[in-house]
C-alpha positions as CSV (number, residue, x, y, z in Angstrom):
1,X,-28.1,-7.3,15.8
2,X,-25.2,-9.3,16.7
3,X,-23.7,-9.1,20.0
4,X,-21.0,-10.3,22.2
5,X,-19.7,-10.7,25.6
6,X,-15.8,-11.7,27.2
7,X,-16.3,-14.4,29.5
8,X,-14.7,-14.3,32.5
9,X,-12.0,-16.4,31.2
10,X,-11.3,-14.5,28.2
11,X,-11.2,-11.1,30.8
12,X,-8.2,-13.2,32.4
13,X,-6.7,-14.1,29.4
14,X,-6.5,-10.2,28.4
15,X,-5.6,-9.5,31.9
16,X,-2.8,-11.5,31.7
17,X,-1.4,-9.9,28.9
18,X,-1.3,-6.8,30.2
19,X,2.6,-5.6,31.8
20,X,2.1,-6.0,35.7
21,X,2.9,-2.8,36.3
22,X,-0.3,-1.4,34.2
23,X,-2.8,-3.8,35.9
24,X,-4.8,-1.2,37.8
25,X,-6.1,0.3,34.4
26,X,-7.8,-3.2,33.8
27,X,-10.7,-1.8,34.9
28,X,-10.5,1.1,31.6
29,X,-9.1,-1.5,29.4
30,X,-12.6,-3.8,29.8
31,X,-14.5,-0.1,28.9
32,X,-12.7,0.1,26.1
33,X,-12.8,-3.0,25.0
34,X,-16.4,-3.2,25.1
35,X,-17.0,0.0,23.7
36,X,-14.9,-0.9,20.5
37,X,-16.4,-4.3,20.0
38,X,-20.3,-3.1,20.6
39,X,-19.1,-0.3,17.8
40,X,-17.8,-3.2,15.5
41,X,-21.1,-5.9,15.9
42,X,-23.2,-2.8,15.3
43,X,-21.3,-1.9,12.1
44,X,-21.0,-6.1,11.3
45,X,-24.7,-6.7,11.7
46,X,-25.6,-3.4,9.4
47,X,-23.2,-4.9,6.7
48,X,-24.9,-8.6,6.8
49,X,-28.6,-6.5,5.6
50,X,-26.1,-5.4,2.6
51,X,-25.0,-8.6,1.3
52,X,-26.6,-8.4,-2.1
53,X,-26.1,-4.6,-3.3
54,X,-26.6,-5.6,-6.9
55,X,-29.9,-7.5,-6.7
56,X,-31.0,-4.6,-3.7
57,X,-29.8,-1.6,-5.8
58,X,-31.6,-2.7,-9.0
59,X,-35.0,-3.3,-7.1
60,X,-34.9,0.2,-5.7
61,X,-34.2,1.3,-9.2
62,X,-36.9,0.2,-10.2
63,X,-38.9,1.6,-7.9
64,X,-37.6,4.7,-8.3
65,X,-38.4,4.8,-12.3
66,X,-42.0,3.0,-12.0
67,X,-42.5,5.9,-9.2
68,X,-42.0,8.6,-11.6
69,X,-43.2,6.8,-14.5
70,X,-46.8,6.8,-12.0
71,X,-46.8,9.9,-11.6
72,X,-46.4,11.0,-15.3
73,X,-49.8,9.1,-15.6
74,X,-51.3,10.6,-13.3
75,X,-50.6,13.7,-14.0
76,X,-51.6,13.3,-17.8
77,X,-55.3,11.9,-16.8
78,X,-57.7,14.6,-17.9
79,X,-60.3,13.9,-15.9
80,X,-59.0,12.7,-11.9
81,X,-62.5,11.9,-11.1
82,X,-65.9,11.2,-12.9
83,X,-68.1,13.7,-13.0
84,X,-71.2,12.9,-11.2
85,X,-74.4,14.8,-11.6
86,X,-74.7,16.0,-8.3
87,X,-71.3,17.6,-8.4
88,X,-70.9,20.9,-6.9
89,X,-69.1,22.2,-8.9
90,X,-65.5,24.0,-8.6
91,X,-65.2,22.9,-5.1
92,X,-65.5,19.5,-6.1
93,X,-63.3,20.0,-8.3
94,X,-60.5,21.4,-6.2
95,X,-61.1,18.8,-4.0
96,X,-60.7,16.1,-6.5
97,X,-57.1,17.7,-7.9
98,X,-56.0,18.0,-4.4
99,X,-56.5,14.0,-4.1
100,X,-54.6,13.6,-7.0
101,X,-51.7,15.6,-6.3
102,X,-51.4,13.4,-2.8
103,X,-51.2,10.7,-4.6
104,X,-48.3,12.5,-6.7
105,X,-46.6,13.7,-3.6
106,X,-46.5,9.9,-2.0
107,X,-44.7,9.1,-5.3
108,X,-42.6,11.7,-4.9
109,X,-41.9,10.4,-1.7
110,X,-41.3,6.7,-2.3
111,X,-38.9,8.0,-5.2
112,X,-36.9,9.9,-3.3
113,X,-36.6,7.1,-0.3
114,X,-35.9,4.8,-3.3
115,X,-33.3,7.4,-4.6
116,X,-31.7,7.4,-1.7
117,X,-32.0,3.8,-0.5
118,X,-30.2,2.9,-3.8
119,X,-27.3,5.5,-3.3
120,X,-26.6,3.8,-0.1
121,X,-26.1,0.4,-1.4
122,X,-24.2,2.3,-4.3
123,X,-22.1,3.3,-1.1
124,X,-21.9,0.1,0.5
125,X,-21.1,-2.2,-2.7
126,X,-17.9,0.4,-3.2
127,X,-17.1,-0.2,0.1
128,X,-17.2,-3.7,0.6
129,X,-15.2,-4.6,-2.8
130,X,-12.0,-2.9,-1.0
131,X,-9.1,-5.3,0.0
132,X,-9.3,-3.8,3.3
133,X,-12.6,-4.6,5.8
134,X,-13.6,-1.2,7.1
135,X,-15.6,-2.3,10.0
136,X,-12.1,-4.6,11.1
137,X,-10.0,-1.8,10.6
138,X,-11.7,0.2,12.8
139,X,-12.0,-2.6,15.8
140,X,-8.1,-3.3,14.9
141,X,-7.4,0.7,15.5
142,X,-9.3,0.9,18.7
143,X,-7.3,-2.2,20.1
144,X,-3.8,-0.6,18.8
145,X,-5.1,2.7,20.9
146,X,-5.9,0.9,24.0
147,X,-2.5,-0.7,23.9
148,X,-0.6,2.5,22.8
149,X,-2.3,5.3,24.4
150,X,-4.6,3.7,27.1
151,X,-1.6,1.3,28.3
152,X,1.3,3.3,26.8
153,X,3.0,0.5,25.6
154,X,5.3,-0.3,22.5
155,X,3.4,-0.5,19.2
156,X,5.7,-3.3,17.2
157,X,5.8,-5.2,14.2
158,X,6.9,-8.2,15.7
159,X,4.6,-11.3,15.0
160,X,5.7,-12.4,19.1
161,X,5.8,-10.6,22.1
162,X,3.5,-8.4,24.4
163,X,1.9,-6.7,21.9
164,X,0.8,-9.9,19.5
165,X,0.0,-11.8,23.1
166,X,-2.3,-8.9,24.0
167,X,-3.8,-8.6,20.0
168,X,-4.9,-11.8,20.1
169,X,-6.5,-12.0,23.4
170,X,-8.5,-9.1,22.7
171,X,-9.4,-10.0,19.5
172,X,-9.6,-13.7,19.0
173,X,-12.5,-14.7,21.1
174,X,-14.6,-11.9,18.6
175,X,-13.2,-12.5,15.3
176,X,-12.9,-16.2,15.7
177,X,-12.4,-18.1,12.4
178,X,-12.1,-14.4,11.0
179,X,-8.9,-13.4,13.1
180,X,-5.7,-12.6,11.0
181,X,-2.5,-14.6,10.7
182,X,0.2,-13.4,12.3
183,X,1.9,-12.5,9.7
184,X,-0.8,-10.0,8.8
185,X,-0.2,-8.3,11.9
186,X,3.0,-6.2,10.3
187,X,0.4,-4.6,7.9
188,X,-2.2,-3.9,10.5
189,X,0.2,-1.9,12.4
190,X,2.1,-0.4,9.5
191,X,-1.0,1.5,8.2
192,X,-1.8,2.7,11.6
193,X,1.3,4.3,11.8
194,X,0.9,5.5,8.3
195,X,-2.5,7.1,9.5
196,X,-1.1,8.4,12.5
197,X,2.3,10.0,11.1
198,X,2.0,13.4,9.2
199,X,2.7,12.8,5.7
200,X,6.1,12.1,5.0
201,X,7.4,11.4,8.5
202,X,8.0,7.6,9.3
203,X,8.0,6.4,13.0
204,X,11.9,5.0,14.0
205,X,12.2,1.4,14.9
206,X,8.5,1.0,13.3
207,X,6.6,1.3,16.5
208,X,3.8,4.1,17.7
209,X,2.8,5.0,21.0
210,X,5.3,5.2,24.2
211,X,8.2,6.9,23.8
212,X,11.7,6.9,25.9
């Protein structure tokens, strides 16, 4: 798994973009900070096993059907195990439709893993062909709530100012090449105060968080 570490510089770099007057939460901004980045290379490194849904999904597929297609065999032989001479009878005979109904019931098993397995990728190739990068959403939401509810500072959809200065700092060092324009910024905080407004109800002045 992926992980990652501020250096000490980038821990002043985010330090210094915090208002003066909120510098002694530094110490809860770093927690969060953390927290929501070890949350996103968790969620990063689980996606990079998914790259190829298609090719996965259609090998678990197969699976699945040869897995019940194995069983149908099975279960058709007549005759599980040859009759030897010295064959005691019923007992051995119990004994030799109990070994093949284990091998039926690992079938079963494998299928249902396969079932499953597949679903997931199902999942994951549905997810990955939105516009919109879960996984970034999700680190960009936890950044907007350390700088509007941790910090209680002004949410805005200015491209400069505190709020970009402190964006970027936090982000930047992680995302690297990744890292949005700063004209995508707008939209980052638009839908989070579309997801945090009841329906219908618009923030004034298009900013969340502090008020007065």
């Amino acid at each position: 798994m992926r992980t990652f570490q501020y250096t000490d510089d980038q821990w002043l770099t985010i330090a210094a973009a915090i208002p003066n007057e909120k510098s002694k939460l530094i110490s809860q901004v770093k927690d969060a900070l953390r927290e929501a980045v070890d949350s996103y290379m968790y969620k990063h490194s689980i996606a990079k096993l998914f790259e190829e849904p298609v090719e996965k999904r259609s090998a678990w597929a197969k699976i699945e059907k040869q897995c019940a297609e194995l069983s149908a065999m099975i279960t058709s032989i007549k005759d599980w195990e040859i009759p030897f001479p010295d064959w005691d009878g019923p007992d051995d005979l119990r004994r030799a439709e109990a070994d093949r109904q284990s091998h039926i019931n690992f079938l079963m098993r494998l299928a249902e893993k396969a079932r499953a397995t597949k679903a997931y990728y199902v999942e994951h190739a549905s997810t990955r062909n939105r516009r919109i990068d879960p996984d970034r959403e999700d680190l960009y939401r936890a950044v907007i709530a350390v700088w509007a509810d941790l910090l209680g500072e002004r949410l805005t959809i200015s491209p400069t100012g505190p709020w970009p200065r402190f964006f970027r700092a936090a982000l930047l060092p992680v995302l690297q090449k990744d890292m949005p324009a700063s004209g995508s910024l707008k939209g980052i905080v638009e839908r989070e105060k579309d997801r945090r407004s009841p329906a219908g109800e618009q923030d004034q002045a298009g900013e969340v968080g502090a008020r007065g």
